[in-house]
C-alpha positions as a printed Julia matrix, in Angstrom:
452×3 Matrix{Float64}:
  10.01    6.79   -2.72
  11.5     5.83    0.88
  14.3     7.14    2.45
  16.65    5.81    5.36
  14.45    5.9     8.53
   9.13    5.8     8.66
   7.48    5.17    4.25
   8.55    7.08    7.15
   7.65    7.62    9.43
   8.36   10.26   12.33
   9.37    8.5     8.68
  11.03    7.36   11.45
   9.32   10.98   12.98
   6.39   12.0    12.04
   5.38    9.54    9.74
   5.67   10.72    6.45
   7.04    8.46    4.49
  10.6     6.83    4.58
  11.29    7.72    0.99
   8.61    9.3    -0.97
   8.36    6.99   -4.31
   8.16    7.89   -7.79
   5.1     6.86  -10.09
   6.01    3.69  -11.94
   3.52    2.16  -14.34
   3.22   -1.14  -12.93
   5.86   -1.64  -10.52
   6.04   -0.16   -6.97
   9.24    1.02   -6.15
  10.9     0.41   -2.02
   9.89    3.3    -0.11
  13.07    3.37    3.06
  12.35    4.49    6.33
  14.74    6.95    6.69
  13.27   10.22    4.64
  11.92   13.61    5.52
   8.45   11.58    5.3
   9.2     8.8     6.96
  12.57    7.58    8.81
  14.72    8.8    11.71
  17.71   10.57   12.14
  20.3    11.48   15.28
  23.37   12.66   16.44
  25.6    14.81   19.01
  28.16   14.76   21.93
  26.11   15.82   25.06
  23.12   17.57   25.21
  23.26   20.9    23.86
  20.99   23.73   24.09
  19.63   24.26   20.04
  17.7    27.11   18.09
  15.64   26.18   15.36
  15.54   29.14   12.65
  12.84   28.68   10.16
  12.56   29.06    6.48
   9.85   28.85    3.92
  10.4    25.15    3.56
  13.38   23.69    5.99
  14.06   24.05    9.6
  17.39   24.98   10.15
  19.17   23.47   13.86
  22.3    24.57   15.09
  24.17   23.12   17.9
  26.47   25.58   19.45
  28.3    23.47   21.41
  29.47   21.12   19.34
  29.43   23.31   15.78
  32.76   25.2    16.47
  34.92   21.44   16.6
  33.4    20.56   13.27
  35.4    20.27   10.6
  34.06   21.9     7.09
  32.93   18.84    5.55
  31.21   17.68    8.61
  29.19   20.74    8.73
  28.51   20.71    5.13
  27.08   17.26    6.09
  24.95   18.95    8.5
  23.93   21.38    6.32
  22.83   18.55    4.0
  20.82   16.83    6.57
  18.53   19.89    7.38
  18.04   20.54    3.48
  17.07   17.17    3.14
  14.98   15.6     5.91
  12.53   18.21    8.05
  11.28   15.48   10.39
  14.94   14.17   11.56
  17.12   16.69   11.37
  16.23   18.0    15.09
  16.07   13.96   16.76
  18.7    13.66   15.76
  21.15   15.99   16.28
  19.23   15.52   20.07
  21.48   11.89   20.26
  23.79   11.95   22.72
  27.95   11.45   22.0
  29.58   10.05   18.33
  26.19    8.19   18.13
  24.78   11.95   16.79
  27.57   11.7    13.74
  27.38    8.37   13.02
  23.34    8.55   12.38
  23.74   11.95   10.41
  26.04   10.21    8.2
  23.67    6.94    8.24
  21.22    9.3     6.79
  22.75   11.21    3.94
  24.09    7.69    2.99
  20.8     5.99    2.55
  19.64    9.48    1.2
  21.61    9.5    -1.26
  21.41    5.74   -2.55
  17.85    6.24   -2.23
  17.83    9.4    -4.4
  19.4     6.91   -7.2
  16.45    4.27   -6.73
  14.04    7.28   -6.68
  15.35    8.57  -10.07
  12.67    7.66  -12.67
  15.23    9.16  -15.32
  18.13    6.42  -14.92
  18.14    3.7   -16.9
  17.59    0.33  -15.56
  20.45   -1.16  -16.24
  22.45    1.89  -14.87
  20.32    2.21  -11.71
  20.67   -1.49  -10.96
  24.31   -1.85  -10.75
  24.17    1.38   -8.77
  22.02   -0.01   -6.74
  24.26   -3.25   -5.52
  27.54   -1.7    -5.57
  26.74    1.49   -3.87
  28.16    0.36   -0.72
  31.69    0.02   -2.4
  31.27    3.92   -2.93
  31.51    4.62    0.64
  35.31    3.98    0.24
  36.17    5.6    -3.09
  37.36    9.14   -2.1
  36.43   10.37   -5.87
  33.2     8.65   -6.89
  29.74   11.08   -7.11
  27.04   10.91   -9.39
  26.19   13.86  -11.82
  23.16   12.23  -13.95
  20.63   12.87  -11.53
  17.97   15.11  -11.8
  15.91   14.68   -8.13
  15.48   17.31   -5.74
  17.98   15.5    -3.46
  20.82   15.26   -6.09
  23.1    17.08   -4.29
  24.0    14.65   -1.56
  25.25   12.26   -5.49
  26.89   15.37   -6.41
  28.98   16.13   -3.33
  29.1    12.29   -2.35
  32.83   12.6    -1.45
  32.61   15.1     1.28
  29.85   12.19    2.26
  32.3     9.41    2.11
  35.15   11.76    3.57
  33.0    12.16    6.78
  32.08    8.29    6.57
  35.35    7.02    6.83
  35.7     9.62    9.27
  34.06    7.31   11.53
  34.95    4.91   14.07
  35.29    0.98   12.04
  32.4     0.1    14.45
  30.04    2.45   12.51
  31.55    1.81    9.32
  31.17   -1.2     9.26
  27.14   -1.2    10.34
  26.64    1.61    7.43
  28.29   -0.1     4.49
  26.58   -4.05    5.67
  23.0    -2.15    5.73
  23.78   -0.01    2.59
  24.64   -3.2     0.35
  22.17   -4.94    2.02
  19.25   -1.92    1.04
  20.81   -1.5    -2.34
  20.3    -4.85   -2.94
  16.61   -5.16   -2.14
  16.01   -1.64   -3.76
  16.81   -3.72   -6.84
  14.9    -6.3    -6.57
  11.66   -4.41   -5.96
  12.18   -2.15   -8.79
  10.27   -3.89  -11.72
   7.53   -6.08   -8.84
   4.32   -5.67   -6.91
   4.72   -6.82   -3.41
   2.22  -10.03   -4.26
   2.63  -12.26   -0.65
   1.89  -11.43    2.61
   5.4   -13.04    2.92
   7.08  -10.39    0.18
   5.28   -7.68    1.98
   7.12   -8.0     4.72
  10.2    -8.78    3.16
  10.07   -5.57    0.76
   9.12   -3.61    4.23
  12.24   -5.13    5.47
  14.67   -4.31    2.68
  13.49   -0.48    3.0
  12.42   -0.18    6.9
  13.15   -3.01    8.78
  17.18   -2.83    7.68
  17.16    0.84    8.94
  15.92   -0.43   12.42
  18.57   -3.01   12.65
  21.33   -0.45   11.32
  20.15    2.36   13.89
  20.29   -0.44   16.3
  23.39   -1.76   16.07
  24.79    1.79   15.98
  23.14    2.35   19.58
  25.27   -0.65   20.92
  28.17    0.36   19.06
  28.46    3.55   20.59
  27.81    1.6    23.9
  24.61    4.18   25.12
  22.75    1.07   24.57
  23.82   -2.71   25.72
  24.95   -5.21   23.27
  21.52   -6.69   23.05
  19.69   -3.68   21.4
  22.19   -4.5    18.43
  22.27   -8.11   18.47
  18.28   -8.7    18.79
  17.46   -8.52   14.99
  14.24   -9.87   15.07
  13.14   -6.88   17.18
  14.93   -4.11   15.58
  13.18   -5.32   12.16
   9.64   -5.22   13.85
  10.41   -1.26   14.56
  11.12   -0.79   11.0
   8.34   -2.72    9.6
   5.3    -1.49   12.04
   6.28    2.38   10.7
   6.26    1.13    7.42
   3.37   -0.69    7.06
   1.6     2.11    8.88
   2.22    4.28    6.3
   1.4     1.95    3.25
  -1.56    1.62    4.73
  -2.66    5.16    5.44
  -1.22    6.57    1.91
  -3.6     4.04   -0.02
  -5.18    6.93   -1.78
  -2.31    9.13   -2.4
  -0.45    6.06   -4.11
  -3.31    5.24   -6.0
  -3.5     8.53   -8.01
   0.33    8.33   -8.52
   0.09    4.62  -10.01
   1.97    2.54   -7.17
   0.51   -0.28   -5.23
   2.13   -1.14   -2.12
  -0.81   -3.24   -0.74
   0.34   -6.86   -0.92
  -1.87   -8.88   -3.32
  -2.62  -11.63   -1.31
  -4.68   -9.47    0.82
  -6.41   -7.15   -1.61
  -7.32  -10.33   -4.01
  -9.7   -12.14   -1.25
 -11.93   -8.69   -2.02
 -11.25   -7.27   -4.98
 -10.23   -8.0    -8.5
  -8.23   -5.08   -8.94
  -6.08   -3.06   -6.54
  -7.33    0.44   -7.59
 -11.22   -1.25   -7.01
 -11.11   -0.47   -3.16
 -11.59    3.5    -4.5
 -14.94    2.84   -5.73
 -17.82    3.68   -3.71
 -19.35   -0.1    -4.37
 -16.25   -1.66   -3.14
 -16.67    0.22    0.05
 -17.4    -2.77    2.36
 -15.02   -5.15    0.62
 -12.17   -2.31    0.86
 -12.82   -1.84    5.1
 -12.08   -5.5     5.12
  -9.14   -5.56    3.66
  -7.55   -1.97    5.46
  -8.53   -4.41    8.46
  -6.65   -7.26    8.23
  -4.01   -5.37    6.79
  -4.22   -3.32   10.11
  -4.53   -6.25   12.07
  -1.17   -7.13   10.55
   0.61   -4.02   11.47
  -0.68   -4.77   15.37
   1.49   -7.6    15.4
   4.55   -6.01   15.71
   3.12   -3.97   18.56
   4.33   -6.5    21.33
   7.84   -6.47   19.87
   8.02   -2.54   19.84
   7.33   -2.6    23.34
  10.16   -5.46   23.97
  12.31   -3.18   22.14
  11.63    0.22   23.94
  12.05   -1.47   27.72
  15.45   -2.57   26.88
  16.69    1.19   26.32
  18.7     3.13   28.77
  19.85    5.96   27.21
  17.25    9.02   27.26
  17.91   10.51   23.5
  18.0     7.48   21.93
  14.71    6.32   23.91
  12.61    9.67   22.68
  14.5     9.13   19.09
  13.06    5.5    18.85
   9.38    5.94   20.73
   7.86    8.89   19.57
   7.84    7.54   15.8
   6.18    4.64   17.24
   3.47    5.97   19.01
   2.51    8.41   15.97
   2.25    5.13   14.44
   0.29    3.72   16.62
  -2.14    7.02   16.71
  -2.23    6.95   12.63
  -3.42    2.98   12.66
  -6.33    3.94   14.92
  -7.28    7.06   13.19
  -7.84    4.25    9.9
  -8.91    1.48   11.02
 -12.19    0.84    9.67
 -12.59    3.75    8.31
 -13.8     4.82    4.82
 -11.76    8.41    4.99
  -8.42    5.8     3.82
 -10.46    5.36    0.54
 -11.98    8.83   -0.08
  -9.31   11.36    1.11
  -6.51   11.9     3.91
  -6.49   10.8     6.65
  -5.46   12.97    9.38
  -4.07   13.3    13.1
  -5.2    16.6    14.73
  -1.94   18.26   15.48
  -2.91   18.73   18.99
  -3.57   15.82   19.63
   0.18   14.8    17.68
   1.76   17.28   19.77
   0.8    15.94   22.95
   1.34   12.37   21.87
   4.71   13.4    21.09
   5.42   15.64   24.06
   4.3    13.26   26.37
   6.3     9.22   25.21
   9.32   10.29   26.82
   9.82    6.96   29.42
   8.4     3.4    28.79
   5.18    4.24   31.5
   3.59    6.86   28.81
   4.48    5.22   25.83
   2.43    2.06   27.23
   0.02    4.24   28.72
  -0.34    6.04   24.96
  -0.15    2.55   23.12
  -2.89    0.95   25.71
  -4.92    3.98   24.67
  -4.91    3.4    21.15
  -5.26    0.06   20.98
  -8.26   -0.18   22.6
  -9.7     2.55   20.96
  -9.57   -0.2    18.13
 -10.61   -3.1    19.87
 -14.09   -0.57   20.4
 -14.35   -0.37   16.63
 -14.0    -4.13   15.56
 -17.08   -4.94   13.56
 -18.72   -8.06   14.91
 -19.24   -9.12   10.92
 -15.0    -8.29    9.8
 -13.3   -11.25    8.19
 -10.35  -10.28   10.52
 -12.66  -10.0    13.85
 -10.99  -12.89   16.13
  -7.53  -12.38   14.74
  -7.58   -8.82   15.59
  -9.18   -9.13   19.05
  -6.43  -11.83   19.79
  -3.37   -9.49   18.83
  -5.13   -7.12   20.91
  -5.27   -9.44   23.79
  -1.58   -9.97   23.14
  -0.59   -6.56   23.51
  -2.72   -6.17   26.72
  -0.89   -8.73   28.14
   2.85   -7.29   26.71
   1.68   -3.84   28.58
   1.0    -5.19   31.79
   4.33   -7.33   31.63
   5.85   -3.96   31.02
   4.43   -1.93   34.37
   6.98   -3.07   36.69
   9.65   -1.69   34.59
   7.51    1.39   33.58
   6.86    2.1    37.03
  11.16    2.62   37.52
  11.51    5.17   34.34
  13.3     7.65   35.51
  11.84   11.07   35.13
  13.18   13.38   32.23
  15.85   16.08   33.03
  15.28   19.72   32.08
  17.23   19.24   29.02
  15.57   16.76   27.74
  12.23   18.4    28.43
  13.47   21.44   26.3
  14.66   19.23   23.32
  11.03   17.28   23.6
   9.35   20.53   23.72
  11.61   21.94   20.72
  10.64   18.36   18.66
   6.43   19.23   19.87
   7.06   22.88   17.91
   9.12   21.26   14.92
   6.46   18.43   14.59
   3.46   21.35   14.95
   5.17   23.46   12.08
   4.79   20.25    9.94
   1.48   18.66   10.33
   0.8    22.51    9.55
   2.9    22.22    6.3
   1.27   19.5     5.36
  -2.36   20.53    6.01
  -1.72   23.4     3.71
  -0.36   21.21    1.31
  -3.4    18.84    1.36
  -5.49   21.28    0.94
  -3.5    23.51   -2.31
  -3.42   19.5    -3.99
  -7.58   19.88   -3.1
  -8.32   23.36   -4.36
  -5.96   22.22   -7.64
  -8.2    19.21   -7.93
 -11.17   21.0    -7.41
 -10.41   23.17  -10.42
């Protein structure tokens, strides 16, 4: 399933998938922004200089200048973060000040209550009470949960040192956490036994497991006053940076959630087409199954002006690379599948070169419109003349034209990126390139197993 922070993407890095979700028979289970797949993560005091040391599996960051004030349970929280999440750990321990804690422990919280929704061997009516009272957990120095069996079980197990490091924490952060928490839980359970049918629910269920992760990171920008009031208080916007990473990855992992019996599509879309969800696979449905990755794409676009409304009204330099690279990977991934059968037949890919440098270079708000313009029209060249969705998508594409241009005079003041910064965007470039290579090997041991 989804995790805090991008079906995540960078979760909320490199777009993997906020939570990865569990097979269910015939109900699709919330997939959270904030995983290793797909969600974001942050923290730190002031920029510190970081070595990555690399396993088999997880990256390991250290930051030596803030590492020897930890306490032991705040490391241990560290430690947790880089076990659990490969895209985030390094964004964001890159956050500037308290911000850098408060997101780490934003994280393992929504990891953890995710872990519980992701558990296909809890019953029902144990997972759903979890579910809505998790939040009252953050304050109970004794509660953990031994009944899980996930990969991830550890952050239930060794909840308190969790909690300890959570109430740790200014109110201002506690207080975001445990409203977005109880909020999450809360939709968690209400997706848990239901297909996404509306358009409407669609982006209500992105909500409950993106969109609240967007408003939580943002109102723990302004709370740690890097960011103005405004970042925090705008929620429509801060929902539209949760929901564009998350619909960009429903719609790229169509496939991949096929063969392990979830269906995140909304209904309303795939039933002008289509009888049945899992026709779209089928080489007859081809045409029928472009149409509706279209419109659904042509959805996603929407949220494109808001992004970039977002994104001009940040300040602070780590929490600007945290929020726009995610974004424009997004962005990159919606091009690479619109209109194009490869979303049906296999994976669709990024070339990690061309990922690298995406990522390397939307560090102000000039190259992240520059990099957004790009895409876009790349799919305004590729709108068929016969789509269902033609005018609707040439009109949202028209709209974000006209959001970029709005944006140049304040693109053309960004103020170039210090050394530092350079060095931890270089660092992310090499993290990012180790896993778009992780996951190309992957891909292709899952084809060779298939092949046999």
């Amino acid at each position: 399933m989804a995790a805090p922070g991008c079906k995540s993407t960078l979760s909320w890095v490199v777009l993997k998938r906020s939570l990865s979700a569990s097979p269910r028979s015939t109900s699709a289970a919330p997939r959270p922004l904030l995983h290793g797949s797909k969600l974001s993560e942050r923290r730190a005091t002031h920029p510190a200089v970081y070595q990555a040391t690399f396993t088999h599996r997880y990256p390991v960051f250290l930051c030596f200048s803030c590492q020897e004030s930890m306490s032991e349970s705040l490391r241990t929280c560290y430690h947790y973060l880089n076990e659990t999440s490969r895209s985030f750990a390094a964004v964001i321990q890159a956050l500037d000040g308290e911000l850098r804690h408060a997101v780490c422990i934003f994280y393992l919280v929504l990891r953890a209550l995710d872990t519980v929704e992701d558990d296909m061997t809890i019953p029902l009516g144990t997972k759903v009470p979890l579910l809505h009272n998790f939040y009252t957990f953050l304050n109970d120095p004794e509660w953990r949960f031994t009944g899980s069996q996930e990969k991830d079980r550890k952050v239930l197990e060794d909840f308190p040192t969790i909690s300890l490091e959570f109430r740790n924490l200014g109110a201002e952060y506690r207080n975001v956490i445990s409203d977005i928490c109880h909020r999450m839980g809360v939709g968690m359970a209400e997706f848990l036994e239901k297909n996404v049918q509306s358009m409407h629910e669609w982006d209500k269920y992105c909500h409950y497991v993106a969109g609240l992760v967007g408003i939580g990171l943002s109102k723990l920008f302004s709370a740690s006053e890097l960011e103005d009031a405004e970042v925090g208080q705008d929620i429509e916007l801060a929902n539209s940076m949760g929901l564009f990473l998350q619909k960009t990855n429903i719609i790229r992992d169509y496939l991949e959630d096929q063969r392990d019996g979830r269906e995140f599509w909304p209904e309303e879309a795939w039933g002008q087409f289509v009888e049945r969800h899992s026709d779209f696979s089928q080489p007859q449905h081809l045409q029928s199954a472009l149409s509706c990755l279209n419109l659904l794409v042509t959805d996603a676009l929407r949220h494109v002006p808001h992004v970039l409304k977002y994104l001009s009204r940040l300040r602070n330099k780590s929490v600007f690379n945290f929020c726009a690279i995610p974004q424009v990977m997004a962005i990159a991934t919606l091009s690479a599948c619109y209109n194009n059968p490869q979303v049906f037949q296999g994976v669709v890919k990024i070339r990690k070169g061309q990922a690298v440098t995406v990522m390397m270079e939307a560090t102000n708000l000039s190259a992240v419109c520059t990099i957004i313009s790009q895409y876009t029209e790349e799919i305004a060249q590729k709108i068929p003349q016969t789509d269902p969705s033609h005018d609707k998508t040439l009109q949202i594409v028209d709209e974000i034209r006209a959001v970029i241009q709005s944006q140049a005079p304040l693109a053309s003041r960004t103020l170039h990126l210090s050394p530092v910064y350079l060095s931890a965007a270089m660092l992310l470039a090499a993290l990012s390139w180790q896993y778009l290579s992780t996951v190309t090997e992957q891909n292709a041991s899952v084809g060779d197993t298939q092949g046999r």
